[in-house]
C-alpha positions in Angstrom: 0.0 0.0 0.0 1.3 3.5 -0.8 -0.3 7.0 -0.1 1.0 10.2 -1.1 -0.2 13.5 -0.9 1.3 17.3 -0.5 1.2 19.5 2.5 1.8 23.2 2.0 0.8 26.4 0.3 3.7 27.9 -0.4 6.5 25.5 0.7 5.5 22.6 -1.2 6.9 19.0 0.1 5.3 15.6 -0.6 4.9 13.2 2.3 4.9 9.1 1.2 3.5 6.5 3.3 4.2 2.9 2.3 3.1 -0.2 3.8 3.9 -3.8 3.2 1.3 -6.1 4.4 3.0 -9.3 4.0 6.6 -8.8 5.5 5.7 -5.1 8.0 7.6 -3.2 6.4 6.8 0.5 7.2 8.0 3.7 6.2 7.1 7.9 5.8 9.3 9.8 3.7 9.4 13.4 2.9 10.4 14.8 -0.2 12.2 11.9 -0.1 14.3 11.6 3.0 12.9 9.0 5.8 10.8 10.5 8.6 10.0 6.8 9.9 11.7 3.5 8.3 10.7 0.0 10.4 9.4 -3.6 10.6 6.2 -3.9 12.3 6.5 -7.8 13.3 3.8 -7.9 15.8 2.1 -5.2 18.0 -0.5 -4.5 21.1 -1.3 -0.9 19.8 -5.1 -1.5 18.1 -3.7 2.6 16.6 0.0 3.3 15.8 -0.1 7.0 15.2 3.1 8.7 13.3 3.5 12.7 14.4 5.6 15.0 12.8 6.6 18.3 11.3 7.1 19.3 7.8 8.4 22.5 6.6 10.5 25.0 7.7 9.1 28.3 6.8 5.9 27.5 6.6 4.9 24.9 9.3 2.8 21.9 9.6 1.8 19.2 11.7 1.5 15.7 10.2 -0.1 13.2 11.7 -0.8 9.5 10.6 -2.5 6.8 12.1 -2.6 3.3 10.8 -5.1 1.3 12.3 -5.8 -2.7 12.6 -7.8 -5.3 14.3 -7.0 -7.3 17.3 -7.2 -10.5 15.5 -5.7 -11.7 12.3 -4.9 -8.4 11.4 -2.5 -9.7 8.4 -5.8 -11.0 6.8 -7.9 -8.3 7.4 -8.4 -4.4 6.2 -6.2 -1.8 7.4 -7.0 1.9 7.3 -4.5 4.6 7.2 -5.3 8.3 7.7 -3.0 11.2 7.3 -4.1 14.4 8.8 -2.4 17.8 8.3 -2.8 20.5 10.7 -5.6 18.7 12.2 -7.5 18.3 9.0 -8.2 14.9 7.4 -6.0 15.3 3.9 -5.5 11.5 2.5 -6.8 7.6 3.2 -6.4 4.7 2.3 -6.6 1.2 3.1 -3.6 -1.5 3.3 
């Protein structure tokens, strides 16, 4: 699963979350550097949320929260949401 979607008016940067299912690999990049590179291999968090800020001049918080179910969550549907400033921006499901 990858999302993508650009935060910013006048200091454009593109945030990228990927998601691999199968083996748990995880990571956030932004305009192309890591924010958050990992291995998700088993967890107890129902919500993982992923906060962070993007820009320099022109500030925003990034939030994203990838959710999953307690059981057989490998199997099942996984929604991601990506809010900026607050504001839900981008979704999708792994």
């Amino acid at each position: 699963m990858k999302m993508s979607f650009d935060v910013g008016a006048e200091e454009r940067h593109t945030v990228v979350f990927s998601f691999n299912k199968f083996w748990g690999g995880l990571s956030i990049t932004v305009d192309g550097y890591d924010v958050v590179r990992t291995v998700k291999v088993a967890s107890a968090e129902l919500v993982k949320r992923y906060d962070f800020v993007v820009g320099v001049q022109e500030r925003h918080y990034v939030t994203i929260e990838h959710h999953r179910k307690l059981l057989f969550a490998g199997l099942r549907d996984q929604p991601v949401h990506a809010y900026v400033d607050g504001v839900l921006l981008a979704q999708g499901v792994a």
